[in-house]
N, C-alpha and C positions, 0 to 999 in steps of 0.2 A: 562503365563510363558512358555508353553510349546510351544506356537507360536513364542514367541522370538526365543526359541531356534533352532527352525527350519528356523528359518531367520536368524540368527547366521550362523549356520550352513552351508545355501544356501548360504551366503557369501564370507563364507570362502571357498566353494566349488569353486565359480566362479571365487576369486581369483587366484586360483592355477591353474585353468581352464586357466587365463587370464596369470598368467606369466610360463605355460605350453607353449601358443601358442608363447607370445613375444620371450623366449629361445628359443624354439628346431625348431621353426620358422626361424629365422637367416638366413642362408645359403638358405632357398628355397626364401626369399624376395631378395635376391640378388642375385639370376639366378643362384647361384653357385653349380653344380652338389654335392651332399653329399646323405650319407647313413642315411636314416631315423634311429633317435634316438627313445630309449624307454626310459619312464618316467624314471626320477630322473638316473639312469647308464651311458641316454644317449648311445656311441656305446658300449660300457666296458662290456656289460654281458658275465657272465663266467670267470672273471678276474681273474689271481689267482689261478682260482680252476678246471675247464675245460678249459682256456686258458689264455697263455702269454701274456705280449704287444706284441710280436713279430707276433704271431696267429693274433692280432686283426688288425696290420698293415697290415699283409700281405694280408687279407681279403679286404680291403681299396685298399690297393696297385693293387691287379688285378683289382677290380670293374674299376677303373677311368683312369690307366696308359694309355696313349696315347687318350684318350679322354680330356683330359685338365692340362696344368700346375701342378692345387692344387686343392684335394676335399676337403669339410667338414666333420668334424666329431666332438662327442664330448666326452669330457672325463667326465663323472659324468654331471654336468652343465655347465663347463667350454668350451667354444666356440675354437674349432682348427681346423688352415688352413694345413692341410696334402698336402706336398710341393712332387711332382711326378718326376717334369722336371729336368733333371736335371741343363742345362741352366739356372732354377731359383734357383736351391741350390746354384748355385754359385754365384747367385745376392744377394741369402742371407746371406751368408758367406764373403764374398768376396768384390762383388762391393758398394752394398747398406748395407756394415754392420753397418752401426751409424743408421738406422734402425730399427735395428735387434739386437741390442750390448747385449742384457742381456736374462740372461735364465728364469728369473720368477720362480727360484727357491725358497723356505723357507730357509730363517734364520734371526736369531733374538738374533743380535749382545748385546743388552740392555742385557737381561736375560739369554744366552746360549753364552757366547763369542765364545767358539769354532766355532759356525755355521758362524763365519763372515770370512770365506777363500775365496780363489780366485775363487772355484767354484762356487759358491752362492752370493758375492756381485755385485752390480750394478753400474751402472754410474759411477762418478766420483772417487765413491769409487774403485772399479772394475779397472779403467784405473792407475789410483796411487797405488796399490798394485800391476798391472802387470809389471807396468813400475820399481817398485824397483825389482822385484822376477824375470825379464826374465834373469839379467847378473848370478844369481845361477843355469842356466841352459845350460850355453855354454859347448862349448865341452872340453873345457880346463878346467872347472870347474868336468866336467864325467871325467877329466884322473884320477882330484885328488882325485876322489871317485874308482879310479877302481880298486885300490888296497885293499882296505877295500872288495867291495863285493866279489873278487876273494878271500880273504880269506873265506868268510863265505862257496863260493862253493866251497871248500877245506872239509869245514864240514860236507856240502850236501854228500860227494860224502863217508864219512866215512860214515853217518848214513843210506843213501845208502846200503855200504854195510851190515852193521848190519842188515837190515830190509831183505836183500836177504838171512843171514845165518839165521834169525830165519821163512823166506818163504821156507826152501829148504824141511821140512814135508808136504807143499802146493800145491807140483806142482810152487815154485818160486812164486805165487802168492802175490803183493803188489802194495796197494790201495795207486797210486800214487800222486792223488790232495792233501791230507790231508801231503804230507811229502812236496810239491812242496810250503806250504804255511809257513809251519814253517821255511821252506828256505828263501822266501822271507819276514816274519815276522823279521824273526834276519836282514835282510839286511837293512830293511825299519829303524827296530830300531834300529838300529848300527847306520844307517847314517842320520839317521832323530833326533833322540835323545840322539846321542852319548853313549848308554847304551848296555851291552851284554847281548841278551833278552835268549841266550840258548834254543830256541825254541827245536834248531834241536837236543840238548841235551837232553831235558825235556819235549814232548809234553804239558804236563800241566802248561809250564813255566808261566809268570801273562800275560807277549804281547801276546800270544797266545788265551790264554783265554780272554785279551781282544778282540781281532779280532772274535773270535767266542760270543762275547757277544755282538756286535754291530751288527752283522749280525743275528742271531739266536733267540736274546731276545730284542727287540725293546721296546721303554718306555711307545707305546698305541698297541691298539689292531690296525684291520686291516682299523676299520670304520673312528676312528679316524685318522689314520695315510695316508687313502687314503685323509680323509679331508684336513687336511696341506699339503699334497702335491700340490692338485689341486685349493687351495685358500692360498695360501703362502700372501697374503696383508693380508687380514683378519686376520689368522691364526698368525702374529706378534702382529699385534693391539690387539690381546687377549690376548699375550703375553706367547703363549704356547712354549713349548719344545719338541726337538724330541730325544734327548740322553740321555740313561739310567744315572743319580746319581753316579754313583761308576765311569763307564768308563768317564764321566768329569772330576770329582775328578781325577784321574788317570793319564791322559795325563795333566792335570794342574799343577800337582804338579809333573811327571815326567822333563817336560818344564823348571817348576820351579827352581826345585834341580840342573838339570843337567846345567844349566844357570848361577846361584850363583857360582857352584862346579868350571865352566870355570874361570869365570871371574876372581875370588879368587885365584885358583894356576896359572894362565895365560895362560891355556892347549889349545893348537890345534890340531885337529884332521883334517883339511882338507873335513868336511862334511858338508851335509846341515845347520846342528844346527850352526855348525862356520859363515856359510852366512848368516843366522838369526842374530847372534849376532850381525855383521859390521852393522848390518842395524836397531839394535836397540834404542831404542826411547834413543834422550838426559835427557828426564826427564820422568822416567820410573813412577814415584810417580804421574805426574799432573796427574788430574782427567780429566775421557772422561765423557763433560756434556752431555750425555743424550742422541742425536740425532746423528746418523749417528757415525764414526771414523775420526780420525785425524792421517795422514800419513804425517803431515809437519815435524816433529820433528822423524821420526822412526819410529819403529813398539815398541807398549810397547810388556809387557812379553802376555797378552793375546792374541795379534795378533802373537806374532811368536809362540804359542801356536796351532793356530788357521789354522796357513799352516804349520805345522808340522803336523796336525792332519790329514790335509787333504791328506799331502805327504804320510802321513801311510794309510788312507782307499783307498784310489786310488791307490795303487804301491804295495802293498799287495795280495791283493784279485785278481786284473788284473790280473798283469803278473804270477801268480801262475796258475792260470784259461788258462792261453796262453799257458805257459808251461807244463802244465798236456795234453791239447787237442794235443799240437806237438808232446806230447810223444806217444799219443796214433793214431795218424797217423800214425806216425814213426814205430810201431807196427803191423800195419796195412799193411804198406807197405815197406817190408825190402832194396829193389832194393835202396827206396830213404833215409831211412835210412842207408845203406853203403857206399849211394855216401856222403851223410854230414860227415859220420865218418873219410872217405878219406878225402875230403876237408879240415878237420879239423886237421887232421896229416899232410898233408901236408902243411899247414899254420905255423906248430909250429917244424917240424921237424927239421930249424936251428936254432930256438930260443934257445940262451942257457938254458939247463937244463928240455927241453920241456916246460918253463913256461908261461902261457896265458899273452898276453903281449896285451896292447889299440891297436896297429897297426896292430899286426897280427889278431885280431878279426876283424877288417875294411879288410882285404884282405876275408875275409869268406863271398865271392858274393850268395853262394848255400842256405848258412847260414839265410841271411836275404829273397832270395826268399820263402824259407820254411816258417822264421818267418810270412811273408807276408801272405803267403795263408794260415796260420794257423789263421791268424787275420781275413782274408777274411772269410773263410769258418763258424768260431767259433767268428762269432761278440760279443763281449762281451756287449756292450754298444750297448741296439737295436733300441734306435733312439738319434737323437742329440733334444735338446730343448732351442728354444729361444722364446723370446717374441716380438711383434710390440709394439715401445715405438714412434710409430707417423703413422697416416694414410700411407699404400704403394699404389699407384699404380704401377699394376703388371704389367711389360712390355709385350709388346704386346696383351694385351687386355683390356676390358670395365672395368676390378676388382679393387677395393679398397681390401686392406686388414686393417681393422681398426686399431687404435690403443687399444694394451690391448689385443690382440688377439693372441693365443699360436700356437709356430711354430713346426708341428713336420717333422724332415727330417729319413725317416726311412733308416738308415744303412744296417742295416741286410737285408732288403726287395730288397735294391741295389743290397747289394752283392752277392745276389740269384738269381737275373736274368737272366733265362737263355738267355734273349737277348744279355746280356753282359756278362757274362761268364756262355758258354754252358757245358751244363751237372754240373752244380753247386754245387752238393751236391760230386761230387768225388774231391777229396785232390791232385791238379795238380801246384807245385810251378812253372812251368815253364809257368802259367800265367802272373809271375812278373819278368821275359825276357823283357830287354829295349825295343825290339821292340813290345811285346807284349802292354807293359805297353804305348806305344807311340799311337797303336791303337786305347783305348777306352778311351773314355772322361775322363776329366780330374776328375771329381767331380764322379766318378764310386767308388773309393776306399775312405772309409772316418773311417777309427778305429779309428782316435785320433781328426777326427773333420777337419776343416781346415781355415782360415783366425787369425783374430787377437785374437780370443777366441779359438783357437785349446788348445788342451792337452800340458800346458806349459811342462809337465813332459817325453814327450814323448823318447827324448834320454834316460833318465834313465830305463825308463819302457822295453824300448829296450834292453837297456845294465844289466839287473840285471837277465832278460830272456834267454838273448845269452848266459852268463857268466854260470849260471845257467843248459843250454843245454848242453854247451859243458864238463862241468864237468863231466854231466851224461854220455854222450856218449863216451866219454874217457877210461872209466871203465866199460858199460855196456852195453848189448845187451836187447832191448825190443821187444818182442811179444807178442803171442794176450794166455791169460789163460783159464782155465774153467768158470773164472768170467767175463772176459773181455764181455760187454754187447755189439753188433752189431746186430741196433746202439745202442748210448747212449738213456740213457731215462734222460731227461731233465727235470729240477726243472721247475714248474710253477709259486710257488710264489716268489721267487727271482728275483730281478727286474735286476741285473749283470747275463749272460747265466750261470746256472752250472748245476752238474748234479743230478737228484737225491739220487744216490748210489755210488759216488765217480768214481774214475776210476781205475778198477783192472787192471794188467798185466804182464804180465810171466815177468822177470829180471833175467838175468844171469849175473854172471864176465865174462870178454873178459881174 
């Protein structure tokens, strides 16, 4: 008995022995320079907890840049071709994107409808859901929205000040991410779900507390939740979940309600939710059997459920994260905070009544280079991910890149170059000067991604930011406080950039 078990044991030893070598073997059988992996983390030690993804790219990122294309590396088990060139970012996005079309993300439309958005679906599915959701993204579709968010920064700019009279025992001190998000909280849920979520009335409003509860209180721990991410096939066929019970419930029956409530009094509002409806299924009752969606007939209530939800985690969190880091520039450096405050009066000085009008915010050129290098600098999103859904040979050399194999193109690691913008850590918008911008490669700046999978949202995420800025600036002056942290100290386990301790800063009335 006791010899079996030590041949038991020797067995199983060898196995693991044996698909030790075949995994983290990979990349050295295929000549492909890569960073030796350690058991079962692979390159990820320290994830989380001594280091970001951003850290472990950037790690990658110097090792192999200008030594080749794309290194290896691996995430956990999962085999990734870490893309350098940027000439190949753009084959990957761009030229060779049927390639490359999907991100191998988790979700698991059967059991969690929500997860089946335009983020995370594939193929055919993927292409029939962009192809109906890109005409809700024109700009003539942003005008008819821009009167709703220019109301909500109406209320930013009240609670604003409320938060500056009850700073003025502090030295003006007020922790501005946490106000910048219940701003765009109500903006999201105004226009995403037609509902007045009072964020910026109510910190504790429900949309708020949801948003803090998708992010904060996730439905596994870390082991788990690293597992779904990095085996998203498997991870379906199990049939797991990754959203907390209450916040599904929540955004289902918000969908729900507010859907009936239209339809029934015949109410338009001019927002997302109204473009969901036009595009709603003829037969909302037939049953989806089983495999995959069906976008012949519309979207039923759970798919515009499902990019509603997604218009709310993406446009939320982002553009609040954008606008807290601009402010705190802005803070940092008053010369360019006076000149946006100029530019911005002077934009609206003939508008009747000084009010923020869609035109005069497009005349605001200083405006969007600020936004720019605030995206640059403070990447929010630190790498893009796709997957090879067919063998690539990679131009100009010997390399396959197999199929099944995870793409990662590091943003943040880009946009820190000091080869391509020197001195990169200092906040200079006059790197996005046309002729600047004419300069450096094209695939150098990538916040929202780029080819046929870029950030369908990206105009709104723009505009709910700018709208957002100029409200603040309008009314207030920001500088640096006793809290003000330089630098920030950055969250590690957050996989969106943020910070660990908010962003404090002095606020005065103008």
């Amino acid at each position: 008995m006791v010899l079996l078990t030590f041949a038991l044991l020797g067995v199983a030893v060898a196995l693991l022995y044996n698909f030790y070598q075949y995994t983290y073997k990979y990349w050295e059988r295929r000549g492909v320079p890569f960073e030796p992996p350690l058991p079962l983390v692979g390159n990820m030690k320290g994830i989380g907890s001594k280091y970001h993804f951003r850290d472990v790219n950037q790690r990658i990122y110097d090792q192999f840049k200008g030594k080749a294309p794309f290194a290896g590396m691996f995430m956990f088990l999962k085999r990734v071709a870490f893309i350098i060139d940027l000439d190949l970012v753009k084959q990957v996005l761009i030229k060779d994107f049927k390639a490359f079309q999907d991100r191998g993300v988790f979700n698991n439309v059967r059991d969690e409808p929500l997860t089946g958005h335009l983020f995370t679906l594939e193929g055919e599915e993927w292409r029939s859901m962009r192809h109906k959701l890109t005409p809700v993204f024109t700009s003539g579709k942003m005008k008819h929205m821009f009167g709703i968010v220019v109301e909500v920064g109406d209320h930013l700019t009240t609670t604003m000040g409320n938060a500056v009279s009850a700073a003025a025992g502090v030295g003006g001190d007020v922790e501005i991410k946490e106000l910048c998000a219940r701003y765009t909280t109500d903006v999201i849920g105004t226009c995403a779900f037609g509902l007045e979520c009072n964020s910026l009335a109510d910190p504790n409003a429900e949309f708020r507390a949801m948003g803090r509860l998708l992010f904060e209180k996730p439905r596994h721990n870390q082991l788990i939740q690293t597992f779904i991410f990095t085996n998203a096939k498997l991870a379906r066929k199990l049939r797991l979940k990754i959203l907390n019970d209450d916040l599904n419930n929540f955004f289902m029956d918000a969908v729900r309600n507010t859907v009936d409530h239209r339809v029934k009094h015949g109410i338009k509002r001019n927002d997302f939710l109204d473009q969901l409806i036009e595009l709603h299924a003829e037969n909302e009752n037939e049953a989806r059997q089983g495999k995959g969606i069906d976008l012949s007939k519309g979207l039923t209530i759970e798919q515009m459920a499902a990019q509603a939800f997604v218009f709310f985690i993406a446009g939320f969190e982002t553009s609040s994260s954008t606008m807290s880091f601009c402010l705190y520039e802005l803070a940092l450096q008053q010369d360019i905070q006076n000149r946006l405050r100029e530019e911005i009066e002077n934009a609206l000085k003939d508008v009747p009544n000084g009010q923020l009008t869609y035109d005069a915010m497009g005349q605001m050129t200083y405006l969007e280079q600020v936004l720019s290098e605030t995206l640059r600098k403070h990447s929010i999103i630190s790498h893009l991910l796709r997957e090879a859904n067919e063998d690539y040979k990679v131009p100009g050399t010997e390399q396959t890149i197999e199929k099944g194999t995870t793409i990662i193109i590091p943003v943040h690691n880009i946009h820190h170059d000091p080869e391509i913008y020197p001195v990169p850590d200092r906040f200079d918008p006059s790197r996005f000067e046309p002729e600047a911008i004419k300069a450096r490669h094209q695939y150098a700046y990538l916040p929202f991604g780029d080819g046929p999978r870029n950030c369908i949202g990206e105009r709104f995420g723009k505009m709910q930011a700018k709208i957002g800025l100029i409200s603040l600036l309008r009314h207030f002056k920001f500088g640096v406080s006793d809290r003000t942290e330089i630098p920030l100290i950055l969250n590690k386990k957050n996989f969106p950039l943020s910070t660990k301790n908010g962003i404090h800063l002095k606020v005065e009335r103008i």
